[in-house]
C-alpha positions as CSV (number, residue, x, y, z in Angstrom):
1,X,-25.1,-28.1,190.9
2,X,-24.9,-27.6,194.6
3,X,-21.2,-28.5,194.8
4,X,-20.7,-25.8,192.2
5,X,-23.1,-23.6,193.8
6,X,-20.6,-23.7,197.0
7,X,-17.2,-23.7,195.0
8,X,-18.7,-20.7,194.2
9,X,-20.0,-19.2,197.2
10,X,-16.3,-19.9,198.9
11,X,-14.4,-18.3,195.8
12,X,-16.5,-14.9,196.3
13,X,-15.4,-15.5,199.8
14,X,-11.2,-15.3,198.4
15,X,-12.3,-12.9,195.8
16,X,-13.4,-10.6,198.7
17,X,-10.1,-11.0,201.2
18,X,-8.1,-10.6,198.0
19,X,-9.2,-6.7,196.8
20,X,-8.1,-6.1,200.7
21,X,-4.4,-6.5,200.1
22,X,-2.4,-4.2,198.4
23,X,-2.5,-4.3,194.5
24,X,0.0,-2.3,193.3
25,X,2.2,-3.5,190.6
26,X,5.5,-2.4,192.3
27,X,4.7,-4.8,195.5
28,X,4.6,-7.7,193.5
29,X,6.6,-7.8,190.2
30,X,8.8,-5.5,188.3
31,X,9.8,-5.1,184.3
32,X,11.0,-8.4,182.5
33,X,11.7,-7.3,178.9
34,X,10.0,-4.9,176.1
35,X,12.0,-1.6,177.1
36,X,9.4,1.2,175.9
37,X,6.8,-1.8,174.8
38,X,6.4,-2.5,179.0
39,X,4.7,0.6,180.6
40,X,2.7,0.9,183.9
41,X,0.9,3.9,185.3
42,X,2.0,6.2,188.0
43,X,-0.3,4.7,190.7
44,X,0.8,1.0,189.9
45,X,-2.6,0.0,189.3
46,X,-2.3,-0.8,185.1
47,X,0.2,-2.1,182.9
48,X,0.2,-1.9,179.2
49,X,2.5,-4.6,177.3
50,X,2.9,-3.5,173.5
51,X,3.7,-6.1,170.6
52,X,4.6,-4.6,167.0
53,X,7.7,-6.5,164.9
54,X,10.7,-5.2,166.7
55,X,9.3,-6.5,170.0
56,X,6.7,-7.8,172.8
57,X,7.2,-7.4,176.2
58,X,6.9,-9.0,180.0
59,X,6.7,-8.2,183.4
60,X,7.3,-10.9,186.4
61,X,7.1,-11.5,190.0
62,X,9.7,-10.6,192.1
63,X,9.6,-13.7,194.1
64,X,9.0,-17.4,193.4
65,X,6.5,-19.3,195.3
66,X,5.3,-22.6,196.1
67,X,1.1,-23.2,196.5
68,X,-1.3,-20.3,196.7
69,X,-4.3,-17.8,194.7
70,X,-2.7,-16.4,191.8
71,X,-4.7,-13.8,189.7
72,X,-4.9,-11.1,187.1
73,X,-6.7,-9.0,185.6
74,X,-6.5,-9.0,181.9
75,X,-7.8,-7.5,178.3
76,X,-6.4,-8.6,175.0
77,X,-5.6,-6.5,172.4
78,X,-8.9,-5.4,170.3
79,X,-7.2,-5.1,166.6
80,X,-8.1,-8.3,164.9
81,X,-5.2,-10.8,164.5
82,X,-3.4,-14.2,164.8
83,X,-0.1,-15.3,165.3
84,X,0.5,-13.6,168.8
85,X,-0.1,-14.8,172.4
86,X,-1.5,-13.1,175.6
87,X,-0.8,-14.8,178.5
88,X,-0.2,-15.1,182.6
89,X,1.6,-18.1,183.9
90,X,3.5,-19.5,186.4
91,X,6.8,-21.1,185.3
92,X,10.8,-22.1,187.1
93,X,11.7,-21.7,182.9
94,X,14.2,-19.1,183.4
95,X,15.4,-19.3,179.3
96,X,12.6,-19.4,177.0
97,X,15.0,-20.8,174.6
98,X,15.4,-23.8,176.1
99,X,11.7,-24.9,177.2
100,X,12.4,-28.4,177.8
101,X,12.2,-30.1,181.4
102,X,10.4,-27.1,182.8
103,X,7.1,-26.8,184.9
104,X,4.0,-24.3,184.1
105,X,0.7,-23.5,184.7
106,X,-0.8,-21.1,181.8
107,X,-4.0,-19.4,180.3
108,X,-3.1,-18.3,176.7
109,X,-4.8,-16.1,174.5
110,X,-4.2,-17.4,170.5
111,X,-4.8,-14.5,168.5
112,X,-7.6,-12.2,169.8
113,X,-10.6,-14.0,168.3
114,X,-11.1,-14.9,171.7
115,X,-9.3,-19.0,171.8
116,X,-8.0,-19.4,175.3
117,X,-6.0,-22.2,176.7
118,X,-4.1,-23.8,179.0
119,X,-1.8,-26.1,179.8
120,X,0.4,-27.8,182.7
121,X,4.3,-28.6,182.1
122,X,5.6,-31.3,184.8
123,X,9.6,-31.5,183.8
124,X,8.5,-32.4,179.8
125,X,7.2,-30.1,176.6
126,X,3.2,-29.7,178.2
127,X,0.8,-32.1,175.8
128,X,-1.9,-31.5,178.4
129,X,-3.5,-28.6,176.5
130,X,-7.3,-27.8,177.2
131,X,-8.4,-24.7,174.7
132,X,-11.8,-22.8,175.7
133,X,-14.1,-20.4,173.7
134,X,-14.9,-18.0,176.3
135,X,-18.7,-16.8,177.0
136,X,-17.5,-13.3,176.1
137,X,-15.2,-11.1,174.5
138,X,-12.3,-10.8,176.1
139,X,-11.2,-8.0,173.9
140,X,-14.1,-5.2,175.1
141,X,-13.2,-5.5,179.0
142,X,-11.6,-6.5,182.4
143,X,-11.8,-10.4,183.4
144,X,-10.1,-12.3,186.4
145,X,-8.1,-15.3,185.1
146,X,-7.1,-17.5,188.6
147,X,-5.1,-20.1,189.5
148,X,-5.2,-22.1,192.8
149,X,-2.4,-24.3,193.5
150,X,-1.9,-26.6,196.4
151,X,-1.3,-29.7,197.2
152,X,-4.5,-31.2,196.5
153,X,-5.4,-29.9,193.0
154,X,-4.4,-27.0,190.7
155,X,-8.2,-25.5,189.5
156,X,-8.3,-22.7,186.9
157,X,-10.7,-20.4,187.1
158,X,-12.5,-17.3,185.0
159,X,-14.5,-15.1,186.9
160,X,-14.9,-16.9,189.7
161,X,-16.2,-19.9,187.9
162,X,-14.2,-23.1,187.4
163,X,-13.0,-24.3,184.2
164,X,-10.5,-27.1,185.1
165,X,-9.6,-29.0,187.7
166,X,-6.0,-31.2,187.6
167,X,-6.2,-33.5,190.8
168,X,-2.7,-34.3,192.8
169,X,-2.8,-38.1,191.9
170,X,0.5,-39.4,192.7
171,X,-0.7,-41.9,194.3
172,X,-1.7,-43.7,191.0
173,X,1.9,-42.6,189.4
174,X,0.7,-39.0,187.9
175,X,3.5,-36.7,188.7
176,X,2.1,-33.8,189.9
177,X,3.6,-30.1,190.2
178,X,5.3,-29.0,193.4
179,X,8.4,-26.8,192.8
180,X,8.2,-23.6,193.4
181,X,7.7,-21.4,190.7
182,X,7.7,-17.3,189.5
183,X,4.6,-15.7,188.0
184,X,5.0,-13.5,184.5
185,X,2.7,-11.7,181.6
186,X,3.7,-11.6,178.7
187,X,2.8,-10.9,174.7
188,X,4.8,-11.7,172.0
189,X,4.8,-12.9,167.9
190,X,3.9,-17.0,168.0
191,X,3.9,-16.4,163.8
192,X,6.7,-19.6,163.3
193,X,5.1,-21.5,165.4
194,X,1.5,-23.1,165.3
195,X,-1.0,-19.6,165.8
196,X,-1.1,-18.2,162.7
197,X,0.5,-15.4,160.7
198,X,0.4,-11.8,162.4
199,X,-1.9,-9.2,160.6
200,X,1.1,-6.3,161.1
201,X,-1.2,-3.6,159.3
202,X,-2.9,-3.1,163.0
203,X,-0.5,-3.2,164.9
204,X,0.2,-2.3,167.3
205,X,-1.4,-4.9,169.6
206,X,-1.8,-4.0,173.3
207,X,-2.7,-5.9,176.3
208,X,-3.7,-4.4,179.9
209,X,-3.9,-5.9,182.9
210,X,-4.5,-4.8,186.3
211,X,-5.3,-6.3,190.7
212,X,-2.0,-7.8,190.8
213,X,-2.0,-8.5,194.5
214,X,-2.7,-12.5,195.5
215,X,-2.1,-15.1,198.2
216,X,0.5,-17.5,197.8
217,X,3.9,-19.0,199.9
218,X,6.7,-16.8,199.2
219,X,8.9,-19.3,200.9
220,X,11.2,-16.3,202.5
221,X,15.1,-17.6,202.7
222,X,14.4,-20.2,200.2
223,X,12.6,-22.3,202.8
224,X,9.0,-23.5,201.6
225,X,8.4,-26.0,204.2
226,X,5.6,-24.4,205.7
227,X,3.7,-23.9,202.3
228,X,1.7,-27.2,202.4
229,X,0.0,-26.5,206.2
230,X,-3.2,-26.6,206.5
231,X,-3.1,-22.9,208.1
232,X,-2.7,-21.7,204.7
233,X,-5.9,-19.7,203.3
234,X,-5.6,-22.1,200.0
235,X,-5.2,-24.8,201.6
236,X,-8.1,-25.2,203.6
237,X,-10.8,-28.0,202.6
């Protein structure tokens, strides 16, 4: 408990540095796909990503980076549903089409009965899934979903409170994730695959997300040597 109690404490501490940089949409990411089912507010400080059954929609970051504190901000939709998916990841899959051999680091919302999970790719189709019935209802308001990656250990995180820890054990053999990688939201219709069928009589289905603003090596000319130093804010012990 007192190991948690200071993962804890030092989290608050990154929570804290992070509302000071600048959270605007535009300084990070830009539209993916969706035309008039992607929409963000005048200040930058919202998004809205609209599924119905001509379309979803997806926004992404501008860069790619290698190690840092990613996080969101994120509601589901509210209307009552399966057979769609919510989600923030970090991904190098650049066709969705052709998934295989790719690396990811993901939170997914099945549905909106309130099933989250996630899962790490490393160059094969995933099979490390961990799913998670949230302590509230994602639905009804705001919650931080957080990913620190470095070189030690990727931890996931909800609300400041840790949910899963994957350890860099390459030592024993585990491959563990290092290339650098692009962030994008997303929501779209999983109905042929395994989430269920799509109640379309309330659609449509909107998610929001907001504090887009995060740590992480940008590696600037393609060069991401430097993102492993122990100088780095998430890389310190």
């Amino acid at each position: 408990m007192a190991f948690l109690a200071v993962i804890t404490i030092v989290l608050g501490v990154f929570f804290l540095q992070a509302n000071a940089i600048n959270n605007s949409f535009y300084e990070y990411y830009s539209y993916l796909w969706g035309n008039d089912h992607f929409s963000v507010d005048s200040q930058g400080t919202e998004v809205q990503l609209k599924l119905d059954k001509s379309s979803g929609a997806g926004f992404r970051s501008k860069l790619d980076y290698q190690f840092g504190m990613f996080h969101i901000r994120m509601k589901i939709p509210d209307k009552k549903t399966e057979g769609i998916v919510t989600s923030f990841y970090l991904t190098d899959l650049m066709d969705s089409m052709h998934p295989i051999d790719h690396i990811e680091l993901n939170y997914e919302f099945i549905g909106t009965n309130g099933t989250m999970r996630t899962n790490i790719y490393d160059n094969d189709m995933g099979h490390r899934i961990q799913v998670f019935k949230l302590w509230f209802d994602p639905t009804q308001d705001y919650h931080t979903y957080e990913i620190l990656w470095n070189n030690y250990q990727i931890l996931y995180m909800v609300d400041g409170i840790p949910i899963r820890v994957f350890k860099n054990n390459t030592v024993e053999g585990v491959a563990y994730l290092t290339k650098p990688m692009h962030i994008e939201g997303t929501i779209w219709d999983d109905s042929t695959g395994s989430s269920g069928s799509v109640n379309w009589s309330n659609a449509p289905f909107i998610a929001h997300f907001q504090d887009f603003g995060f740590y992480a090596c940008s590696g600037k000319g393609n060069n991401f040597s430097q993102c492993a130093s122990e100088g780095r804010l998430w890389n310190q012990p």
